[in-house]
C-alpha positions in Angstrom: -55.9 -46.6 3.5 -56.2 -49.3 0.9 -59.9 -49.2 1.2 -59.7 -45.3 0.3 -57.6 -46.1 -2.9 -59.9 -49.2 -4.1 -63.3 -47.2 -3.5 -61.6 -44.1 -5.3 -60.4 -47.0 -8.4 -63.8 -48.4 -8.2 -65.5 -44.8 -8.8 -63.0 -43.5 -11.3 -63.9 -46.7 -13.2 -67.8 -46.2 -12.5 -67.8 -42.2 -13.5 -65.7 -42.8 -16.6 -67.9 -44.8 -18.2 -71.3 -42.8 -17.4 -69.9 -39.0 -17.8 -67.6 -39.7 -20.4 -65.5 -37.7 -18.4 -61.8 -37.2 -17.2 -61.3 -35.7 -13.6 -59.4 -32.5 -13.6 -55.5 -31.8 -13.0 -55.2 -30.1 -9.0 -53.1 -27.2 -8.1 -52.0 -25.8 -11.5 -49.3 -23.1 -10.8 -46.7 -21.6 -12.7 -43.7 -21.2 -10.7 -41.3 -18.4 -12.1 -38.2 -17.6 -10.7 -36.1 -14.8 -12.5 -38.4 -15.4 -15.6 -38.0 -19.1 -15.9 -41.6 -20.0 -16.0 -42.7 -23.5 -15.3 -46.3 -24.4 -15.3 -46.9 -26.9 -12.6 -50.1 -29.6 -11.5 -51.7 -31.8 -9.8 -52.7 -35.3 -11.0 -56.4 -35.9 -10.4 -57.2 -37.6 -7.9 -58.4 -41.2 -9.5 -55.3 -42.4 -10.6 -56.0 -43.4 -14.1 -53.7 -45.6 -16.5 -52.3 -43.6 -19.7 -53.5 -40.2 -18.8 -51.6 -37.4 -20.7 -51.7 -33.4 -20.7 -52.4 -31.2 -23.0 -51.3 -27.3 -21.7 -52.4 -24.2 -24.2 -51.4 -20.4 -23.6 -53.0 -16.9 -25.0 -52.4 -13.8 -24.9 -54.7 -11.8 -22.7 -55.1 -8.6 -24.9 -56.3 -10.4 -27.8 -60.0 -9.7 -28.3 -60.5 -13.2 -29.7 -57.8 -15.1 -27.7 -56.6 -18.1 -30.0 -55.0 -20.6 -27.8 -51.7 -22.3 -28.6 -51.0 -25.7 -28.0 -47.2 -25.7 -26.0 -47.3 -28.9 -24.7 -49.3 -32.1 -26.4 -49.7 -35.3 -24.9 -47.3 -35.5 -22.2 -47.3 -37.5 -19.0 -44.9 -35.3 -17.0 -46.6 -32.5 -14.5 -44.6 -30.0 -15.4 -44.4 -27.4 -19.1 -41.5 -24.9 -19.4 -43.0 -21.5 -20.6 -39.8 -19.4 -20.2 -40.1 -18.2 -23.8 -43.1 -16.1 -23.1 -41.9 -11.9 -23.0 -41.3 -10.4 -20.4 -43.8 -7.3 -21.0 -47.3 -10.1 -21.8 -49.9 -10.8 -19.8 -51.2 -14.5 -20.5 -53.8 -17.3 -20.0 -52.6 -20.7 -19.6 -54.6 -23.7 -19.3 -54.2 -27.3 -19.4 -56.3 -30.2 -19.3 -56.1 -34.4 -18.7 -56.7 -37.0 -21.3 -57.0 -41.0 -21.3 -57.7 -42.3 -24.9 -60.9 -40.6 -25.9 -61.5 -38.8 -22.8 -60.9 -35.3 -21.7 -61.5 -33.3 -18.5 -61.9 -29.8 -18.2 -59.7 -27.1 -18.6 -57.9 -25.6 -15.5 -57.1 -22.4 -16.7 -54.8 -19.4 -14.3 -53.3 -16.0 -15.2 -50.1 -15.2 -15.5 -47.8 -12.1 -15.9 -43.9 -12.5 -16.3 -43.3 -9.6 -15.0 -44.8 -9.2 -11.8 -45.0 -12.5 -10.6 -42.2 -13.8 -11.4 -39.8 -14.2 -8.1 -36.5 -11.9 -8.1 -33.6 -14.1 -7.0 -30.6 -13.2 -4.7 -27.6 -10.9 -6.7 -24.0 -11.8 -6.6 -22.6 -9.8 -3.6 -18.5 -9.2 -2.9 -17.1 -7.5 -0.3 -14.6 -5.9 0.2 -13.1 -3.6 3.4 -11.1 -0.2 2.2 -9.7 2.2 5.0 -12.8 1.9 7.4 -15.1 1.6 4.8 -16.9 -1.6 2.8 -17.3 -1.6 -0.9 -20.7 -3.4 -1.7 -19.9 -5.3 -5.2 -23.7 -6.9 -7.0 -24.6 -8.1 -9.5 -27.7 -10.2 -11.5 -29.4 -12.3 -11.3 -29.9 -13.1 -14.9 -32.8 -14.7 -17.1 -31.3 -18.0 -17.9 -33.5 -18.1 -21.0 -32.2 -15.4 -22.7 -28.7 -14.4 -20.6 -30.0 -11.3 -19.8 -29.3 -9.3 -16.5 -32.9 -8.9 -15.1 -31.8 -5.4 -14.1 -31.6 -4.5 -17.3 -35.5 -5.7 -17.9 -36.8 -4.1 -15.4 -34.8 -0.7 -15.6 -34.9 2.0 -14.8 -37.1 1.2 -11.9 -35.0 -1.6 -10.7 -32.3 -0.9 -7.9 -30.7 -2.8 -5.2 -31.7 -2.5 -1.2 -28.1 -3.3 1.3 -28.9 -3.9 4.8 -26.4 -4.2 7.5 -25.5 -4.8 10.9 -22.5 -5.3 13.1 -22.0 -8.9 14.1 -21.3 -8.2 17.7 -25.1 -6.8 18.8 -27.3 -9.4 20.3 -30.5 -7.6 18.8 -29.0 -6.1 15.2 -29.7 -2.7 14.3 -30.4 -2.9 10.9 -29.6 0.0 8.7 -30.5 0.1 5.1 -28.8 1.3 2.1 -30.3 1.6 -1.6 -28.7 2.2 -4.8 -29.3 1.9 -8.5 -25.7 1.4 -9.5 -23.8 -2.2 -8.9 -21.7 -0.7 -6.2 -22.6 0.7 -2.8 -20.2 2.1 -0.2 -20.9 2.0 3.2 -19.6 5.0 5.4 -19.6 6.2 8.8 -18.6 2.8 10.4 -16.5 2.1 13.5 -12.9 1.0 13.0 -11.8 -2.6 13.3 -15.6 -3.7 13.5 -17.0 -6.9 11.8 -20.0 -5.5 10.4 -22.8 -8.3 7.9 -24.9 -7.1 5.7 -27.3 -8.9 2.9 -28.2 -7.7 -1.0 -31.7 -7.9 -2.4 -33.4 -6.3 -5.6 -36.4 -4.1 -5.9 -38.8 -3.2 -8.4 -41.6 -0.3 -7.0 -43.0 -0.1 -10.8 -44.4 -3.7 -10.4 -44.5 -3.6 -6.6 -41.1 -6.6 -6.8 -39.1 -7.5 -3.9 -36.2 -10.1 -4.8 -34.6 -12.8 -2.3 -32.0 -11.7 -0.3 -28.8 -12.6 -0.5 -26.4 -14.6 1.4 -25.4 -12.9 4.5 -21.4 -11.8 3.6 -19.1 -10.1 6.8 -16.7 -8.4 6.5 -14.4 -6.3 8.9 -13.5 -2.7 8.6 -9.3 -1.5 9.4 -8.7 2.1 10.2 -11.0 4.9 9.0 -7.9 6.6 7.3 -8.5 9.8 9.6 -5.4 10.7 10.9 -5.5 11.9 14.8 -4.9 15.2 15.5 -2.6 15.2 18.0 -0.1 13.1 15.3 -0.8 16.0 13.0 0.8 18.5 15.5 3.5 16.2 16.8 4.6 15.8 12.7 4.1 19.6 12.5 6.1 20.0 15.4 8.8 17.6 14.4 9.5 19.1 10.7 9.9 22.4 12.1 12.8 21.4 14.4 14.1 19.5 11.5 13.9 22.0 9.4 15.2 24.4 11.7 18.0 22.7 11.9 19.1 22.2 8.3 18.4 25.9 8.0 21.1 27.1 11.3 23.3 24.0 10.0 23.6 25.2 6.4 24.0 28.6 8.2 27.2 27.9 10.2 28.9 25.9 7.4 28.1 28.8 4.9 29.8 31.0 7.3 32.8 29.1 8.5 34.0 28.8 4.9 33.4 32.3 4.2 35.7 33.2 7.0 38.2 30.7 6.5 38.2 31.6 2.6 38.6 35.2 3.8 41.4 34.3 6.4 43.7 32.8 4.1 43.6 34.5 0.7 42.5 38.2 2.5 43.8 38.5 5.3 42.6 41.6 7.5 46.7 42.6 8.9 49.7 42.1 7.2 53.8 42.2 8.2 55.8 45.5 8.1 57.7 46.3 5.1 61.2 45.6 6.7 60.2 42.7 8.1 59.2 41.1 4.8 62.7 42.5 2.5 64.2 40.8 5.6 62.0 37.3 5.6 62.9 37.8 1.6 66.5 37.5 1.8 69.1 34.0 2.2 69.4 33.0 6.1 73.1 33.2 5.2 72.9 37.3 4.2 71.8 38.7 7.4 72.5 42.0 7.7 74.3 41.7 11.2 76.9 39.7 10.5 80.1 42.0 9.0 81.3 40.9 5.6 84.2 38.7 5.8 83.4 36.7 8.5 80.9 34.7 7.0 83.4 32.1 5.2 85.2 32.6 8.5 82.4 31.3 10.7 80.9 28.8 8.2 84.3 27.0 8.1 84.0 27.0 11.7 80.6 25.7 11.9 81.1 23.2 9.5 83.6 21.3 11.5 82.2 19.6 14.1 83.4 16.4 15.9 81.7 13.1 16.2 82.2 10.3 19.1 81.7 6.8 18.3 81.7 4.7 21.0 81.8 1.1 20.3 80.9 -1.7 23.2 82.7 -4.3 23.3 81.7 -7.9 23.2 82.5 -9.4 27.3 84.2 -12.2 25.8 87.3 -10.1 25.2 90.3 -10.5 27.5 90.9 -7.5 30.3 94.0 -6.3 28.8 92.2 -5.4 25.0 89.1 -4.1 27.8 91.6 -1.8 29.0 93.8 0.1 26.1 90.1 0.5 24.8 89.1 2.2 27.7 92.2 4.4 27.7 91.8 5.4 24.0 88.7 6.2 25.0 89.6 8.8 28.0 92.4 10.2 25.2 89.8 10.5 22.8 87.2 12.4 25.1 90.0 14.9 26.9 90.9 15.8 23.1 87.5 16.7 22.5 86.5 18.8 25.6 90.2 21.3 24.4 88.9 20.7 20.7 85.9 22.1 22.1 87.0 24.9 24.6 89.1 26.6 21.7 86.3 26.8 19.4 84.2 28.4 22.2 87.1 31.0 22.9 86.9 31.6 19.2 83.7 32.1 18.8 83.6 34.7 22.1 86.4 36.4 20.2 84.0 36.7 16.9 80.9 37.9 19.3 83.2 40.2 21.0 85.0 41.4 17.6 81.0 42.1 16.0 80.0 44.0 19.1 82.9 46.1 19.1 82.2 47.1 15.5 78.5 47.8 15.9 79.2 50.1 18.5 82.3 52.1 16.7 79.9 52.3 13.9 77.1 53.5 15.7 79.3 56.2 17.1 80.5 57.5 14.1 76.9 57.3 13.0 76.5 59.6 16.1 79.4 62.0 15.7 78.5 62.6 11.8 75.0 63.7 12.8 76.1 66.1 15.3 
């Protein structure tokens, strides 16, 4: 190895001096991801002290391209052309120096647009009632911060493919959409299903990165069974039944009762209310006069207290109680014998008057 690099010194130093030349830059590239160009190279191989880089550009539809100088002198492998637009079509070249001495010019094509690489969108997901909202987004053109679907529209839209996580060989299926939002249907409840975003561009043939692969799992489809649709049918007709025969019976109850009580269907004989209307003391089967008569009668009625005595008390106080006590009941059984002979003698006096009057009543008549 270290007789390689001094035999490849020892020629750079020979050939320099005879061809007056600088040996050229290896593997110029631009590398260009979501329009940030960067032209990239080689050093040659003969690694020469102070060599610097010159890198030009030109527009490929000029008829007499002028080149522009982008990047002078430098001794970095590397020149940004992410200012270029994104509709050109360029030539880009760039050469090695040391002091006097140039190589040759190394000169690619380049078009933004179609070889640039797409990168990977934003993705969010998000699970909704057996289905999965796809969210995207970008990427963007970090020169300008502008969304490269809006540079490449209308042609530009966004490819989803997914899978469910439990299959040991995935069945991919794919989705495409030109909008940022893509909802996946027809999916099996309480599945974890992964899935990954990329762009494409079929006007300049453009296939992005894809994205990060995002899972997400799925909760019930929001179909409701059929047989809970009958049993809730079921159950608010019996409910509803019932309020109805409830509402019903109340409605008909008070009705009634209302009915019962301020119109009632049979009412008392006419006699029988002028008799219901008049004083209890009034009635007409009691003879006039007797009525003071009888109410003094009534009115007296006698009472027996009957005190016990305390046992303390001596036998002879135990025993003129006991016999004011047989006085006291022997005066009321006569008290109470006459005033039932008295009031036979009243029942017997009002019978025999009912019946002389009847018999008059009787006698008149015929």
């Amino acid at each position: 190895m270290m007789s390689y690099c001094f035999w490849s010194l020892l020629s750079a130093c020979l050939v320099l001096p005879v061809s007056g030349k600088v040996p050229n830059p290896r593997n110029v590239r631009m590398e260009s991801i979501n329009l940030k160009n960067i032209l990239k190279w080689d050093p040659p191989i003969s690694h020469l002290e102070n060599i610097t880089y010159t890198v030009e550009y030109t527009n490929h539809f000029d008829s007499v391209p002028p080149y522009r100088s982008t990047c002078l002198n430098i001794n970095k492998l590397e020149c940004d052309f992410s200012s270029l637009s994104f509709f050109g079509s360029y030539f880009v070249r760039v050469r090695a120096e040391v002091q006097n001495s140039t190589s040759d010019w190394v000169e690619i094509h380049f078009t933004p647009a179609s070889q640039t690489i797409i990168g990977p969108p934003r993705v969010t997901v998000t699970s909704r009632k057996g289905f999965l909202d796809v969210n995207f987004s970008g990427p963007t053109q970090e020169y300008e911060q502008m969304s490269l679907q809006e540079r490449y529209s209308p042609s530009w839209a966004y490819k989803v493919l997914y899978w469910r996580k439990d299959e040991h060989i995935p069945q991919v299926a794919v989705a495409a959409t030109t909008q940022n939002v893509e909802t996946l249907s027809d999916l099996d409840p309480w599945t974890t299903y992964c899935l990954q975003v990329q762009a494409v561009v079929d006007d300049y043939n453009q296939t992005g990165r894809l994205s990060d692969v995002h899972c997400e799992k799925t909760t019930d489809n929001g179909k409701t069974p059929e047989w809970v649709i009958i049993i809730t049918f079921l159950v608010s007709m019996a409910v509803t039944l019932g309020l109805v025969t409830s509402s019903f019976l109340a409605i008909l109850y008070i009705y009634r009762t209302t009915k019962y009580v301020f119109f009632p269907a049979s009412s008392l004989p006419q006699h029988l209310k002028e008799y219901l209307s008049k004083p209890f003391y009034s009635s007409p089967f009691l003879s006039p006069g007797t009525g003071k008569e009888e109410g003094k009668d009534e009115c007296c009625n006698t009472c027996i207290v009957v005190i016990d005595e305390p046992e303390t008390c001596c036998s002879r106080d135990h025993a003129e109680s006991s016999d004011n006590t047989a006085e006291l009941l022997q005066s009321s059984q006569r008290h109470l014998s006459e005033d039932e002979s008295l009031h036979g003698d009243n029942e017997y006096s009002l019978f025999h008057d009912l019946n002389n009057s009847s018999g008059n009543a009787t006698g008149k008549e015929a």
